[in-house]
Structures are given as structure tokens and as C-alpha cells.
N, C-alpha and C positions, 0 to 999 in steps of 0.2 A: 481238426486244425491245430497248428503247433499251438504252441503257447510261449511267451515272451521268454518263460525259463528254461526252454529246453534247448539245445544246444546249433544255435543258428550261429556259425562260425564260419559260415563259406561265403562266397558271395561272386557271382558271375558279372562280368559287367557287359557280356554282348554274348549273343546265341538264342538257344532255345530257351535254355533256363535263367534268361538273367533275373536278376534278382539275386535274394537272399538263398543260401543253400541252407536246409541242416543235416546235422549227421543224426543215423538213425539204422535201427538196426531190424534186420530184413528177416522173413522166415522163408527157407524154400526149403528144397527137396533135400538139402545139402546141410542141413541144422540153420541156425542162430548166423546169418552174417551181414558186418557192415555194411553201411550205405548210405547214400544220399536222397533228400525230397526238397523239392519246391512248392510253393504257391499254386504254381500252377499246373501242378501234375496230382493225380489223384491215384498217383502210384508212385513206391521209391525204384530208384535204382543199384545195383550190387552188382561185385566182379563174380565169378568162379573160375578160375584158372585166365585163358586171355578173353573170355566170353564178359558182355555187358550183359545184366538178364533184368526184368523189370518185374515188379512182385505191387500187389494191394495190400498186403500182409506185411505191415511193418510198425514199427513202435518209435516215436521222436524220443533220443534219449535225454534224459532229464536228471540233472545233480539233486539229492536229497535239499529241504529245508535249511536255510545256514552255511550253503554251501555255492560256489559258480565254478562256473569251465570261464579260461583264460587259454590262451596258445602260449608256450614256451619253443624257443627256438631248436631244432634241433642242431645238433652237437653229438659228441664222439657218442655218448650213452644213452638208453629212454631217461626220460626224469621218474623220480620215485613215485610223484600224485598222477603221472601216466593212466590214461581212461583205455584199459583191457579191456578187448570187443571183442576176443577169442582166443582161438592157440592153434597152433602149426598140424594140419592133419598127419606130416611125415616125423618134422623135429620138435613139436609140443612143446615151439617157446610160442612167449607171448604174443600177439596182434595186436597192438595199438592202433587207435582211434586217431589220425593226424588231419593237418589242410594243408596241401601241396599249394606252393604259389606258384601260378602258371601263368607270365606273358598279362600280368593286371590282374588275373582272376585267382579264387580264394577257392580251393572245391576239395570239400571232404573225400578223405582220402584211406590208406593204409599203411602202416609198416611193421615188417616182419620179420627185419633185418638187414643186413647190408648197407650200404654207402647208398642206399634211393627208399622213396617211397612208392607208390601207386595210387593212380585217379584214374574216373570214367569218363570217358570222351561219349556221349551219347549221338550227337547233334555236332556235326561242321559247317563250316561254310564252304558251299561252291567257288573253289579258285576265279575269279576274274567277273563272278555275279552279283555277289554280296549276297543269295540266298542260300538257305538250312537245307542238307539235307541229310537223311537218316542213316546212310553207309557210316558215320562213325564208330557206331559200338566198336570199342574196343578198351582195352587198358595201357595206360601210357604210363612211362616212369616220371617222377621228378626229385629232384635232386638237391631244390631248393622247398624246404617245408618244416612244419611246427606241428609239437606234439600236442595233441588237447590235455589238458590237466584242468582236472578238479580241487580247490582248492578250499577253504574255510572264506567265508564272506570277509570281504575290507585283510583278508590277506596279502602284506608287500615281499615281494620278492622282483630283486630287479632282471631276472633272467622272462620274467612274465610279462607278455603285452598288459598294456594298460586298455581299459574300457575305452 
């Protein structure tokens, strides 16, 4: 089960996953990559290229003692206390750990570059039902989102959400 300190920064408010999200980091066939879990899943989820894929094999990431994760907004640059979740299999820059804000919803994410980031759509809704169903996997951009940074406890910086 997570635990209050580990990095619960997303947050659904309608779908499969509503609730709390956190960011968490996955093991597959592919090394060490990000990802998302809820409450109610006893498995996370991670991208690999435009694939959604679902792993039991993952770890809630967790700031050392003395320390929190905050969102900072992004902007033209990563920030310096940026939470690196990997690096580029072709250009071996960094991966950044983000939460895309999507339409209300808060859902860990990725960025690896460019003018967007990327989230997993697992779970839609049926146009015209209002229910779930599971054709979503896939990876979507977004274009409005915040980097995760880990920062020294009672740290102010006003470029950083507040608690």
C-alpha cells in the first residue's frame, strides 16, 4: 500500500481510476519505467512507445527523510530539483517525472522533451452511456502540465504549488 509520503500528485476525478493517483516506477521487459497506480488497482500502469501496458512489479516513488515532492509549473526549461525517472533510449536526455492536467484530472505523466508531455488513458467512457470501457489504452499528449520536484521540507519557492 502507498504510503502518505510517497508521491501521490495526480488525482482523477471521474473514470476507472478516480481517486488519488501516484507516480511510480514500473519494471518490465523494457528496464526501470514510469508510471501510475491507484487504490484500487493491484497493478501500476506505464507507456512504452504508444502501448499502455500494466506490470505488478513496481515501486511508489518516495522523497528521502527531510524532504517532499511539490509540482512546479512548467515553462520554457525542466527545473533544477526535477524527479529524473529515466533517459532517452535514442537521445539519452533526461525523462522527467510530470502530472499533465487534463479536462479536471491531475494524472502522472512524462516529459522528454518538446512543447508537450505524455499520460495514459487506460479506461474511457462510452460516448452517449456514461459507462467504462477498456479500448482506451493508449498515450495522449498534453500541453498544459507541472514538473514533479523534490525539494528540502518547509522549502518556499513561489514558482512551486503550495500543499
Amino acid at each position: 500500500d502507498p504510503k502518505i509520503t510517497d508521491l501521490m500528485l495526480g488525482n482523477e476525478k471521474w473514470g476507472y481510476a478516480k481517486g488519488p493517483l501516484w507516480c511510480v516506477m514500473t519494471r518490465s521487459t523494457h528496464g526501470w519505467l514510469p508510471g501510475l497506480a491507484s487504490r484500487k488497482w493491484e497493478n501500476a500502469w506505464y507507456t512504452y512507445g504508444p502501448k499502455v501496458c500494466k506490470t505488478t512489479d513496481f515501486h511508489y516513488i518516495r522523497p528521502d527523510d527531510g524532504y517532499e515532492a511539490k509540482l512546479k509549473a512548467a515553462d520554457s526549461s525542466p527545473p533544477k530539483h526535477g524527479v529524473v525517472v529515466g533517459q532517452g533510449k535514442h537521445d539519452n536526455q533526461p525523462i522527467y517525472s510530470v502530472v499533465c492536467h487534463v479536462d479536471g484530472d491531475d494524472i502522472p505523466g512524462l516529459y522528454s522533451g518538446g512543447d508537450a508531455a505524455y499520460y495514459q488513458v487506460v479506461y474511457q467512457f462510452q460516448p452517449g452511456s456514461g459507462s467504462l470501457y477498456p479500448g482506451g489504452n493508449s498515450t495522449m499528449e498534453a500541453k498544459n502540465f507541472s514538473y514533479v520536484v523534490v525539494v528540502e521540507k518547509d522549502y518556499k519557492d513561489k514558482h512551486c504549488s503550495e500543499d
